[in-house]
N, C-alpha and C positions, 0 to 999 in steps of 0.2 A: 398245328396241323391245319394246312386250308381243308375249306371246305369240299372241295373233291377229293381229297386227300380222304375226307372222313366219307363220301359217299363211295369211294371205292371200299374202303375196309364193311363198312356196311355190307354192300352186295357182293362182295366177295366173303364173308361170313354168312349168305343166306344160304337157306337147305334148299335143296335141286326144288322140288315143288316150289317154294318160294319163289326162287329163280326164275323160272317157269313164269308165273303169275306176273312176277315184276316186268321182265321180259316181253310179256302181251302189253303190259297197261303202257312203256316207255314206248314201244313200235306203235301205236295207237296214240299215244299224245304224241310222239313227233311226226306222223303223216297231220296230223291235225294242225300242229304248229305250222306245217309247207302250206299246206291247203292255204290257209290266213294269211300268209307273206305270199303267197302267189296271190291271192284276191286283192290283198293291197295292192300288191303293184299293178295288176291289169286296172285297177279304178283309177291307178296315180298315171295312168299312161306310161308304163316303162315298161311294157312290153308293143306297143305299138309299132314299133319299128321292127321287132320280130315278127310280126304278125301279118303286116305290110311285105317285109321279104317273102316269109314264108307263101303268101298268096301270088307274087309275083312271080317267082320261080315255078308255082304250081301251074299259073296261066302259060306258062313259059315252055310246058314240056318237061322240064328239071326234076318233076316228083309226080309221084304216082300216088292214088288214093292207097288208103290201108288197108 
């Protein structure tokens, strides 16, 4: 059995509260995981070229404040 194999039988053998719990803490590490890989890349310059669009189009008329 892979190892997701055994992490589903896991969580789908937990009790609803459990669930629950596990549920908050995996939504909560994985925004935290984006967060990290989005800060990587804005330091690595790979979002530059979005970013550059995105202002260009903004000066351009193309897009409106939020």
């Amino acid at each position: 059995m892979s190892e997701i194999e055994q992490l589903e039988k896991s969580i789908s053998n937990l009790s609803p509260k459990d669930f629950a719990q596990f549920r908050a803490w995996f939504l909560e590490f994985d925004a935290r995981v984006w967060d990290e890989q989005i800060e990587t890349d804005l330091k690595a310059g790979k979002l530059d070229m979005l970013i550059t669009e995105a202002r260009t189009e903004f000066e351009q008329g193309k897009a409106r404040p939020l």
